[in-house]
N, CA, C and O atoms as a MOPAC input file, in Angstrom:
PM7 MOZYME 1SCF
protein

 N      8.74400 1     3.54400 1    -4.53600 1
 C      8.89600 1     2.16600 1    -4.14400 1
 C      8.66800 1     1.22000 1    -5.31600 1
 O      9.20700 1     0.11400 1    -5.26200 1
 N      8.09300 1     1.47300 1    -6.12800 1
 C      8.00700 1     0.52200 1    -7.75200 1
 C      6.57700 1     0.18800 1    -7.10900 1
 O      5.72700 1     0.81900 1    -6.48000 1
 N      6.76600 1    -1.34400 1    -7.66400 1
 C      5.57000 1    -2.09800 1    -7.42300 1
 C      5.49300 1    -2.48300 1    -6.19400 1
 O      6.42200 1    -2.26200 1    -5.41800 1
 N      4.23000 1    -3.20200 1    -5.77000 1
 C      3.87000 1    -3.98400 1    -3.91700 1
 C      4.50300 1    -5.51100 1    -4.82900 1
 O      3.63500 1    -6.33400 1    -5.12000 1
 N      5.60500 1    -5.75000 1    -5.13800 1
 C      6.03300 1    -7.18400 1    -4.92700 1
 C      7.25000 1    -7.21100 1    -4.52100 1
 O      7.86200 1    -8.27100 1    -4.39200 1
 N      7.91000 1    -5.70800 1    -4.19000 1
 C      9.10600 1    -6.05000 1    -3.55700 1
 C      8.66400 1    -6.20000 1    -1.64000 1
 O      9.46800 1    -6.27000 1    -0.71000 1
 N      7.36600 1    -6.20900 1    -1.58300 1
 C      7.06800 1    -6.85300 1    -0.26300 1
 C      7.31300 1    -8.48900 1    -0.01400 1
 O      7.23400 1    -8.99200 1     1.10700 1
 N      7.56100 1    -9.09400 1    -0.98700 1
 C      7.57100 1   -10.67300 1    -1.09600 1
 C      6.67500 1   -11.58900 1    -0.85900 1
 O      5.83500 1   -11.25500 1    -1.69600 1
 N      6.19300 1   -12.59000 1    -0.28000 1
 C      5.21800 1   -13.62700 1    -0.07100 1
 C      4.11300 1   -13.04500 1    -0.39500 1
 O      3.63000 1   -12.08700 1     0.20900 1
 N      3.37200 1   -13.90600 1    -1.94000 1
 C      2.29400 1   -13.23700 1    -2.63200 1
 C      1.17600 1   -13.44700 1    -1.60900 1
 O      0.31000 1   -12.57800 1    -1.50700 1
 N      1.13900 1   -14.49300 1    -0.87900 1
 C      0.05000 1   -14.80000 1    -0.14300 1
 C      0.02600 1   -14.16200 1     0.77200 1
 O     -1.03900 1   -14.13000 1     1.38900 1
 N      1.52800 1   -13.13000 1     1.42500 1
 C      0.66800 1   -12.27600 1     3.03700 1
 C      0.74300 1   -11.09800 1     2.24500 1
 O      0.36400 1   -10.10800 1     2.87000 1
 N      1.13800 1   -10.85400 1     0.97600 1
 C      0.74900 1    -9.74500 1     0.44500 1
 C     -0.84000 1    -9.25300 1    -0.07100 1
 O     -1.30200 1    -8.11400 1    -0.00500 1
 N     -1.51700 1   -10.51100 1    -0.60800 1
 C     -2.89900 1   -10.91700 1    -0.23500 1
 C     -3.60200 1   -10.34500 1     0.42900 1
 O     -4.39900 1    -9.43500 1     0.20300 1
 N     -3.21700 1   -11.07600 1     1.63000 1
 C     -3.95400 1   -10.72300 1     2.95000 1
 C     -3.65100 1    -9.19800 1     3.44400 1
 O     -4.56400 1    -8.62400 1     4.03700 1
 N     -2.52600 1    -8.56800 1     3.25200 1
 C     -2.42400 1    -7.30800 1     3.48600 1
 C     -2.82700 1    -6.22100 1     2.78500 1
 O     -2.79700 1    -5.03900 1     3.12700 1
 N     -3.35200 1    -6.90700 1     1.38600 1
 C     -3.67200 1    -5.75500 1     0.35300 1
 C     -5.49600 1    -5.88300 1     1.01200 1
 O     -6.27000 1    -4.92900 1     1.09100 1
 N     -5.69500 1    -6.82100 1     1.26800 1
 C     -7.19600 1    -6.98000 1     1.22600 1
 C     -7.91800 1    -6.22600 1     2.90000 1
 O     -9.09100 1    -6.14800 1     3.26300 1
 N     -6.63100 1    -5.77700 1     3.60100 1
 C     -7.03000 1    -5.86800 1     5.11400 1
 C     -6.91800 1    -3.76700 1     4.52300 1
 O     -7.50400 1    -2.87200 1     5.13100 1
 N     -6.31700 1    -3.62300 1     3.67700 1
 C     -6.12300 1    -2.00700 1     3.40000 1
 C     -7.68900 1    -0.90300 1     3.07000 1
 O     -8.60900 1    -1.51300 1     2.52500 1
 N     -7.91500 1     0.42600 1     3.35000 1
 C     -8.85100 1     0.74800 1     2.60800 1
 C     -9.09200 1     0.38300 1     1.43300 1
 O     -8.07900 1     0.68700 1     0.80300 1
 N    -10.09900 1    -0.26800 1     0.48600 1
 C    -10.24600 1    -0.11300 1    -0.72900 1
 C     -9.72800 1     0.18600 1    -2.29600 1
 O     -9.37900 1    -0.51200 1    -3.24800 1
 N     -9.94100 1     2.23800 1    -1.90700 1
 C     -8.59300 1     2.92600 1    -2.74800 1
 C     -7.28600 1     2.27000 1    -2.71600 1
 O     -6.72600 1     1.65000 1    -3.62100 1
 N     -6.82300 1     2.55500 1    -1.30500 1
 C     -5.59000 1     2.03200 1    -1.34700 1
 C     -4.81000 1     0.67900 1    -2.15300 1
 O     -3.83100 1     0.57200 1    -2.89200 1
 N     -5.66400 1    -0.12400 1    -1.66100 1
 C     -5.48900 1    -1.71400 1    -1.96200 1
 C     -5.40200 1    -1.40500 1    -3.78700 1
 O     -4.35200 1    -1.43800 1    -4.42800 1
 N     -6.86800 1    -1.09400 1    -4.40300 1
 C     -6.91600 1    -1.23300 1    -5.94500 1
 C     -5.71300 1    -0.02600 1    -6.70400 1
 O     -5.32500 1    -0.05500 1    -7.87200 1
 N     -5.39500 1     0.77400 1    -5.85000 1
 C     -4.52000 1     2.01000 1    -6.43100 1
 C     -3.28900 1     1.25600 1    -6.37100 1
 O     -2.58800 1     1.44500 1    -7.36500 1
 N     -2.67300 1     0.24000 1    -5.28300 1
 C     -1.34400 1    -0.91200 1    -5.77300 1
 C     -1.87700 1    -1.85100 1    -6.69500 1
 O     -1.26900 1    -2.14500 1    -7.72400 1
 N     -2.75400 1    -2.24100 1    -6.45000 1
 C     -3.03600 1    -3.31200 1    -7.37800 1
 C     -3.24600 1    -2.96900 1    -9.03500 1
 O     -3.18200 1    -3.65900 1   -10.05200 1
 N     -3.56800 1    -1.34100 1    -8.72300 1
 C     -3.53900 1    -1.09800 1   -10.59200 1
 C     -2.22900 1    -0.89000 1   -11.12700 1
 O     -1.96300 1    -1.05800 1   -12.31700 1
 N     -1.18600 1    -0.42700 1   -10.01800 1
 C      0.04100 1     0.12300 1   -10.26900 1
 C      1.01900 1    -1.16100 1   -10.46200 1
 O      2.13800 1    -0.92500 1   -10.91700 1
 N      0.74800 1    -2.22100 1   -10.21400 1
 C      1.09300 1    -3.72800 1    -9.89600 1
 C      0.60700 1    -4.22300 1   -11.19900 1
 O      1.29700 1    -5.01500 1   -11.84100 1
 N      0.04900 1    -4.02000 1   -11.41100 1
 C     -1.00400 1    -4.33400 1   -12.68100 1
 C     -0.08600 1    -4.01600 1   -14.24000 1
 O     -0.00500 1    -4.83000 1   -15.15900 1
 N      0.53100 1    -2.65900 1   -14.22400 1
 C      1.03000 1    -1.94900 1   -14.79500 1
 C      0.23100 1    -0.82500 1   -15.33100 1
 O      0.63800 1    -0.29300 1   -16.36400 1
 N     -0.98000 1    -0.34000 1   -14.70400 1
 C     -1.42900 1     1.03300 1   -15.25100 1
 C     -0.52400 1     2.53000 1   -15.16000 1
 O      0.45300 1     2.59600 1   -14.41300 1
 N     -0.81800 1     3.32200 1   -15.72400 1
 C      0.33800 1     4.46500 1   -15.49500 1
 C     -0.55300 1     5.63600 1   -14.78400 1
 O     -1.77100 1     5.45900 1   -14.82700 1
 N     -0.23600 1     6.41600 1   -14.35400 1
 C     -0.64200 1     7.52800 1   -13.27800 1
 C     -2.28700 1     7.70200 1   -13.63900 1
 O     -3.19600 1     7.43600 1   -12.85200 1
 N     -2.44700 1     8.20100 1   -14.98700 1
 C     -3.46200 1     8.86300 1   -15.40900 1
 C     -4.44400 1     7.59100 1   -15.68600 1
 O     -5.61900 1     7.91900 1   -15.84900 1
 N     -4.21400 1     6.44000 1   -15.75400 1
 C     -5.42100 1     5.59700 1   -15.76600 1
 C     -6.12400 1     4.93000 1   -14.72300 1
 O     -7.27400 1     4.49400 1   -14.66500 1
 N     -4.90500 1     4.95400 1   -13.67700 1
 C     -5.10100 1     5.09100 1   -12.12900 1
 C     -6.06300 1     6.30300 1   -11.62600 1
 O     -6.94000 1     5.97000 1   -10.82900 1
 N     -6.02100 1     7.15800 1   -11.86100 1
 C     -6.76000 1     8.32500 1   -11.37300 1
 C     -7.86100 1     8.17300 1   -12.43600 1
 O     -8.94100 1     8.72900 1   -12.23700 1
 N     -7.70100 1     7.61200 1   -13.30600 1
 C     -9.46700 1     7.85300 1   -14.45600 1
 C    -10.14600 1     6.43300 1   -13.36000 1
 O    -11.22700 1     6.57600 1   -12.79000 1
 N     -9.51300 1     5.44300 1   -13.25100 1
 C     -9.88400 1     3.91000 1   -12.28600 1
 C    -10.46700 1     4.43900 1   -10.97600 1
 O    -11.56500 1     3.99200 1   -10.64600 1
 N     -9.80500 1     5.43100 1   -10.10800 1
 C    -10.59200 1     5.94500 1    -9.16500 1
 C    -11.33400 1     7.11100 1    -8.87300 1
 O    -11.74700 1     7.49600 1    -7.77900 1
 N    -11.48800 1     7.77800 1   -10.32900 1
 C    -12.12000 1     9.22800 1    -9.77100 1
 C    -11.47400 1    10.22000 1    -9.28500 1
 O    -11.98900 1    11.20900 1    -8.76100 1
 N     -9.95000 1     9.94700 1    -9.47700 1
 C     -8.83500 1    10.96200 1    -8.87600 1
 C     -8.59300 1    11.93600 1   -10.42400 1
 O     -8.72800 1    11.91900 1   -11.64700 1
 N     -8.05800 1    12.87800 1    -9.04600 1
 C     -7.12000 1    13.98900 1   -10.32400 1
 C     -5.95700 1    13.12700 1   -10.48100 1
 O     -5.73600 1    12.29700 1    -9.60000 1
 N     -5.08100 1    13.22700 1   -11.62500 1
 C     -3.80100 1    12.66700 1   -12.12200 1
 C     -3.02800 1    13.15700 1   -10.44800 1
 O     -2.54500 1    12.43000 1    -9.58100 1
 N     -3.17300 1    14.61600 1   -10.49500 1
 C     -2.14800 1    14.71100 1    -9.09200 1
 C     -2.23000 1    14.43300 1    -7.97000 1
 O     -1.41200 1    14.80700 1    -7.13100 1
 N     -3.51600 1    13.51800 1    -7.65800 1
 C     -3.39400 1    13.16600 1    -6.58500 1
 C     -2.93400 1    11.47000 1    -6.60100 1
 O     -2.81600 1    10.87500 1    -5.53000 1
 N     -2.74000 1    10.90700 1    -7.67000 1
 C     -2.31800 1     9.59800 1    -7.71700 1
 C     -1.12700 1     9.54900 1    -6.78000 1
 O     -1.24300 1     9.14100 1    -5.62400 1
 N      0.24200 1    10.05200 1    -7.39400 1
 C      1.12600 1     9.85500 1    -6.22100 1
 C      1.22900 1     9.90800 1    -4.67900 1
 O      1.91100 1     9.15800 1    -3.98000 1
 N      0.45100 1    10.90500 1    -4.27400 1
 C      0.20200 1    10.57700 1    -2.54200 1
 C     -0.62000 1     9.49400 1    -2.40800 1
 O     -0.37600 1     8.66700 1    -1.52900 1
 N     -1.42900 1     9.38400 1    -3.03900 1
 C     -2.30200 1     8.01500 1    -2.82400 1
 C     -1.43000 1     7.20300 1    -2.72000 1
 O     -1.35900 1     6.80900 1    -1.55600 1
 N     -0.43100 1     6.56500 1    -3.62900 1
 C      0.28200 1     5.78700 1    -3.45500 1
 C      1.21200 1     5.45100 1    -2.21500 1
 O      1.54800 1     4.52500 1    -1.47700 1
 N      1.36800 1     6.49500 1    -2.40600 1
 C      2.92600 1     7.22000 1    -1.14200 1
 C      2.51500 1     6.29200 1     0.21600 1
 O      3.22900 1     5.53300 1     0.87200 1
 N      0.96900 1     6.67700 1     0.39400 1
 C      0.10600 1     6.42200 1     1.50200 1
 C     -0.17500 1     5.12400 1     1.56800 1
 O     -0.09500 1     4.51500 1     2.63500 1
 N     -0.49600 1     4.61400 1     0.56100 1
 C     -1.19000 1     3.10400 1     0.33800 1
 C      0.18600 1     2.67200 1     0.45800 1
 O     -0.01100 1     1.80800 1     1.31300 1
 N      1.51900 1     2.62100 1     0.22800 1
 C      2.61400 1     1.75000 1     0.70800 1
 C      3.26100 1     1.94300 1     1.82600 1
 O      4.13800 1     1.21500 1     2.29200 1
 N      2.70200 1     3.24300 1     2.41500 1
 C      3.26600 1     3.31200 1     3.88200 1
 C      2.01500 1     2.26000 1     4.27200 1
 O      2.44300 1     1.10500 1     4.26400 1
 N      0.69900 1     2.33100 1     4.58500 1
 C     -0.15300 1     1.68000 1     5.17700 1
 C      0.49800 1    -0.01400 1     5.16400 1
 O      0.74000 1    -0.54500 1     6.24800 1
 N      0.68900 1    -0.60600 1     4.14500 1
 C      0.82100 1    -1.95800 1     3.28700 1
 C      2.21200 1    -2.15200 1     4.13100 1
 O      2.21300 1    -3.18900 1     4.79400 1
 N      3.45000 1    -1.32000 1     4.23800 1
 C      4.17900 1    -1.92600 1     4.69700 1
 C      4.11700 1    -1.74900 1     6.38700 1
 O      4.93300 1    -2.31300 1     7.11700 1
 N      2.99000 1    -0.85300 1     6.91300 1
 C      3.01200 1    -1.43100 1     8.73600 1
 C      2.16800 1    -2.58000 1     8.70100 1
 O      2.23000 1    -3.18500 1     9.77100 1
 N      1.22500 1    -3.22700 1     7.68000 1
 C      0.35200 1    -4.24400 1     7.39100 1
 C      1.23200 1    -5.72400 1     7.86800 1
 O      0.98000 1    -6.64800 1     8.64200 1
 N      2.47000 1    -5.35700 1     6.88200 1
 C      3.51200 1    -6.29200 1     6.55700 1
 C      4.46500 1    -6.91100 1     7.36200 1
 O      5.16100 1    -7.92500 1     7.39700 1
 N      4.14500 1    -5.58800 1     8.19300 1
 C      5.59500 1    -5.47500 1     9.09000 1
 C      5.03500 1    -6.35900 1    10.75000 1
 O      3.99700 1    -5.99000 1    11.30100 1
 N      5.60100 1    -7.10600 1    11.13600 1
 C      4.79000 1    -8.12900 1    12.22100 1
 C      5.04600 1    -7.15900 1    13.36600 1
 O      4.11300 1    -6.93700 1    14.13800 1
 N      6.29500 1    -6.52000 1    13.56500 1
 C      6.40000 1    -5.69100 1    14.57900 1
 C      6.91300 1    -4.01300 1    14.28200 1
 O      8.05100 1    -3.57700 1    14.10800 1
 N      6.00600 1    -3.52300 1    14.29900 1
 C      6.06000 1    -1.98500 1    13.73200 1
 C      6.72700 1    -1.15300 1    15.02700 1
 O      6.16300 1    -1.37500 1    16.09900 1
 N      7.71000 1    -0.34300 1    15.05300 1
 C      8.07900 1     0.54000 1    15.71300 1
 C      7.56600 1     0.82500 1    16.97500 1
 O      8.02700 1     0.55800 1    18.08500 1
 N      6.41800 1     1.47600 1    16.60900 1
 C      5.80600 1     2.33500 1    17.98600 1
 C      5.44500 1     0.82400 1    18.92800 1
 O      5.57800 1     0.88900 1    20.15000 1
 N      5.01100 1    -0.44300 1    18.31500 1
 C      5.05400 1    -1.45700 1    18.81800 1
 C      6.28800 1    -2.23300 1    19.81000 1
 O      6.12300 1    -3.17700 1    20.58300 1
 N      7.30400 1    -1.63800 1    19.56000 1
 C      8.51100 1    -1.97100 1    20.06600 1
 C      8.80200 1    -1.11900 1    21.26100 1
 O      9.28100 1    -1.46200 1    22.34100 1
 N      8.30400 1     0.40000 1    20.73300 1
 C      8.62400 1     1.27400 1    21.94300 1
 C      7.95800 1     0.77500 1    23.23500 1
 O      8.32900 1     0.90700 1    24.40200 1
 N      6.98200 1     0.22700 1    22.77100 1
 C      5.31400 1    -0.26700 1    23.74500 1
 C      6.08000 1    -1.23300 1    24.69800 1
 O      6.00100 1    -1.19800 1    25.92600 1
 N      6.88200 1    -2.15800 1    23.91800 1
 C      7.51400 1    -3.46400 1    25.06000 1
 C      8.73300 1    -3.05700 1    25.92500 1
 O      9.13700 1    -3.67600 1    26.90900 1
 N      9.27400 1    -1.88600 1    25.39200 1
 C     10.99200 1    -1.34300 1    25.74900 1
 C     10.77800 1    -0.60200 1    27.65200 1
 O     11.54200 1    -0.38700 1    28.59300 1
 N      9.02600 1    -0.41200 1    27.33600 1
 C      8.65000 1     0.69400 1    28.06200 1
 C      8.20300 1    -0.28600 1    29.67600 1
 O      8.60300 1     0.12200 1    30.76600 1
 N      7.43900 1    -1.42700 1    29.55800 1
 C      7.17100 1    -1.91600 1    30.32900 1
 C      8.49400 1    -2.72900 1    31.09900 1
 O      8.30000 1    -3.40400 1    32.11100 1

């Protein structure tokens, strides 16, 4: 996915980075930042190989954050 700014509006991106676990949040924000894999993982105490799922994870989380109406949310209204 690159960076968390192809989410757009810096300000609900903000609020969505800050509402995330921790890891998550600072592991976009270093990658946003421009750190590269291995200084990301020295930044959190990770192995180099676990940087990419971290990520993987932290932008799935960030974009149901983002997203006002998430899927399983939709199934929820289709149903009643």
């Amino acid at each position: 996915m690159g960076d968390v700014t192809h989410f757009g509006d810096r300000a609900v991106l903000a609020a969505a980075l800050s509402r995330l676990p921790p890891t998550y949040s600072l592991a976009l924000r270093l990658r946003d930042a421009g750190l590269d894999r291995m200084l990301i993982a020295e930044c959190l105490h990770l192995e180099p190989e676990a940087v990419d799922p971290l990520l993987t994870v932290a932008e799935m989380k960030l974009a149901v954050l983002m997203d006002p109406e998430p899927p399983h949310r939709l199934r929820h209204l289709r149903a009643e």
